[in-house]
N, C-alpha and C positions, 0 to 999 in steps of 0.2 A: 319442247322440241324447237329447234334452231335452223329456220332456214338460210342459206347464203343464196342472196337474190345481186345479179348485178343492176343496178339504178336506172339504166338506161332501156330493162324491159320492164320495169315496173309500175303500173298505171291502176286508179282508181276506176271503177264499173261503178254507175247508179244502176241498183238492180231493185226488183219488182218483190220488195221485202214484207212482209204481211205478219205483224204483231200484235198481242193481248195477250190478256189473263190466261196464265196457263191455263187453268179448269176447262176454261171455255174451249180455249185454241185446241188443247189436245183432245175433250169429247166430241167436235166436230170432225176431228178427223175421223173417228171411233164410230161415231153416227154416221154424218156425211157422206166418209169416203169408201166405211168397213174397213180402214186400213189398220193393221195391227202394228207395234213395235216389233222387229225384228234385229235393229242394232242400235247398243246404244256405250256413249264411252264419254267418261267424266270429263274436263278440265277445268281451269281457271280464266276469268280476264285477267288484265293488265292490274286492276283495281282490288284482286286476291278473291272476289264472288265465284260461288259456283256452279260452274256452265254444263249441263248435260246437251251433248251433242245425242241425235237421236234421226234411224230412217225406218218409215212407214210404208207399208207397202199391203196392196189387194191383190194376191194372185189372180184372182177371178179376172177381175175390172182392168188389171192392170195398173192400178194410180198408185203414185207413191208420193211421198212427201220428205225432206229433209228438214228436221227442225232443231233449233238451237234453244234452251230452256236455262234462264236465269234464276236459280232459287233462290236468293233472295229476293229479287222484284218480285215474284213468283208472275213473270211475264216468257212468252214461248213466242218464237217467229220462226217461220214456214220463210227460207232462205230460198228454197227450190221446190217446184214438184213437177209433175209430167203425168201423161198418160199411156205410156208404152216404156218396155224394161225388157233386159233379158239378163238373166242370170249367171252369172259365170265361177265354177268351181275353182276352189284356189289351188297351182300348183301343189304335189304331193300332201292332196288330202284323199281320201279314197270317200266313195257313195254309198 
């Protein structure tokens, strides 16, 4: 997917990125947070590896986590998380 960005809005974020060993990274969310996988959707880097994008989320607790997972490093990073969420159904889907 191709995004057209014009130059003049687009800037680098140092953001508060937290990576390891899959294994690890993702049983702690599993332990840690109770949060389950609820979406998850393949692609590629720049470099042809590949990247399962993936969000985690505790109904209960309310935490969630978005995390990026490199299979070949076999290394996972928590890009985002939070502790409050609200759901929202997607135009013409029915409950």
């Amino acid at each position: 997917m191709n995004f057209l960005l014009v130059a003049a809005t687009v800037f680098e974020l140092q953001l508060p990125i937290i990576c390891g060993p899959s294994e690890n990274m993702l049983e702690g969310l599993r332990t840690e947070y109770q949060e389950q996988i609820v979406f998850m959707s393949p692609s590629e880097n720049e470099i042809g590896e590949d990247l399962t994008h993936s969000f985690w989320m505790n109904p209960q607790t309310q935490t969630w986590s978005f995390v990026v997972t490199n299979k070949q490093k076999e290394t996972s990073c928590v890009i985002a998380s939070g502790d409050k969420f609200q759901l929202f159904q997607p135009q013409g889907t029915q409950t």
